[in-house]
C-alpha positions, 0 to 999 in steps of 0.5 A: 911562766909558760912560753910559747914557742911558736909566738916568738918576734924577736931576733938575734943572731944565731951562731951556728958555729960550735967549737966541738970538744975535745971529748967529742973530737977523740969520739969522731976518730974512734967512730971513723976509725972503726968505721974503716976497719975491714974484715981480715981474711982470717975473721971472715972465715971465723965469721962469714965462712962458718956462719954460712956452713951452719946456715946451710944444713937449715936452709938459712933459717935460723940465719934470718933477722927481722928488722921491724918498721922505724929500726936500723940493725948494726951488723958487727964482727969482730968489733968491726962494722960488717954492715948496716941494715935499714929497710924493714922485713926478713933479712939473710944474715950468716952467723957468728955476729953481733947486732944492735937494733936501734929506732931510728924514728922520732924520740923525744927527751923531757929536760925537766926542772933545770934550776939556773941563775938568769943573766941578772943573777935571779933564780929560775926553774927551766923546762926543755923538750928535746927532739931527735932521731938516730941516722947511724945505728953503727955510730951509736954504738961505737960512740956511746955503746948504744947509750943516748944518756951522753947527749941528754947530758950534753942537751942539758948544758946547752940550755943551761948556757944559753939561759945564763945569757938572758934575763927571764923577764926583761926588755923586749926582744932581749929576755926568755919570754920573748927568745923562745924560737930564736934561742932554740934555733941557738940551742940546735946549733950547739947541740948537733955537732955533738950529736952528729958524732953519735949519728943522731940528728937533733930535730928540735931543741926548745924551752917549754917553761921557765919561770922564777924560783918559787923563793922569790916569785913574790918579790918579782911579782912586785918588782914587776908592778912597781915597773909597770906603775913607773912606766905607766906614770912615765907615758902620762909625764910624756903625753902632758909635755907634748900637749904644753909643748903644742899649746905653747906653739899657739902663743910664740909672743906670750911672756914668760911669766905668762909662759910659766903659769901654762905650763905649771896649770897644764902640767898639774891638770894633765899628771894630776890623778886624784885618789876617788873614794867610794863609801857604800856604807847602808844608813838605816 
């Protein structure tokens, strides 16, 4: 069952409040920390000081780093962050360093083929698309060593929770089929405090496809006929009560045996769905 992600109608509430943990608090501290560390006078001189001797005799070009379009390159010496660079073209950089390139442009994830229970308990398999893009190359590699394999993970379980709380098919405005905004916008919610630690700022987070377990298709299948069958007799038994109801109005002093003989006529004429037969036999 595909689903739409931008048909959505129903709504809840979203909690854009996520308890972060424990994990990912050691991380933000390790980040900060870092983050605050300064070059000593000692591990400039190593760094700095000499980079810029031997920059010197080449006129600096071999000290020149080229940043392209879309990337952002942490300087790091030491283990300690010297510096950033974000704007694209040839940039002087002395020499004894480290750097980490990383695009920060708009990436996409596929989550794919995620094999979960719904809320009622039915298999299903779930599809995802994760979009996101990296604000703080320096963050990245402290945190997860350049890595985003940690926030696919952390992606994934978020939609695995958020699946757990509805069923796939169900009651309007309460099910996947019809929460596919809603939930995404749940789904972000969860994810970014997370992600924020990696610098990485989640864009979009949406279920593309989520469908029943191959093993019980068929049996759903069925289920879902029989419901629309209940429901469609349901609405009939509805309507003809409504029209005895109005046709009683019409006559307040009538008896009751007289009464009982309208209703019984006007409810088998109104439910009554007689079975029609064709037979398009050829007679020679």
């Amino acid at each position: 069952m595909e689903l739409n992600p931008l048909n959505s109608t129903s709504t809840i509430s979203v909690d854009t409040h996520h308890q972060v943990s424990q994990r990912t608090q050691i991380l933000a501290r390790k980040v900060a920390e870092v983050k605050s560390q300064k070059l000593t006078c000692i591990e400039w001189i190593f760094s700095k000081g000499l980079g810029h001797l031997f920059a010197l005799p080449s006129l600096g070009a071999f000290a020149l780093l080229y940043v392209p379009v879309s990337t952002s390159v942490a300087i790091f010496r030491f283990g300690k962050v010297d510096r950033v660079i974000s704007k694209p073209g040839l940039h002087y950089v002395p020499f004894f360093y480290d750097s980490v390139a990383t695009f920060t442009g708009t990436q996409s994830q596929r989550i794919d083929e995620l094999n979960l229970v719904d809320a009622t308990g039915n298999p299903i398999v779930v599809r995802a698309l994760l979009e996101y893009a990296v604000d703080d190359a320096a963050a990245l590699k402290i945190a997860t060593d350049n890595s985003l394999t940690v926030l696919f993970n952390q992606a994934e379980q978020v939609v695995r929770e958020a699946c757990l709380k509805h069923p796939l098919l169900g009651e309007k405005g309460h099910d996947l089929r019809s929460l596919t905004n809603e939930l995404g916008a749940h789904m972000m919610a969860s994810l970014q405090p997370d992600a924020s630690v990696m610098g990485v700022t989640v864009q979009r987070l949406v279920i593309v496809e989520a469908r029943y377990d191959p093993s019980i298709a068929s049996q759903m299948l069925m289920k879902q006929q029989a419901q629309a069958v209940i429901g469609a007799r349901k609405e009939i038994v509805d309507g003809a009560l409504g029209v005895v109801r109005e046709v009683l109005q019409e006559f307040p002093k009538m008896s009751d045996t007289g009464r009982e003989r309208i209703i019984n006529n006007l409810l088998v004429t109104l439910t009554d769905q007689p079975n029609v037969s064709h037979n398009n036999s050829d007679k020679k």
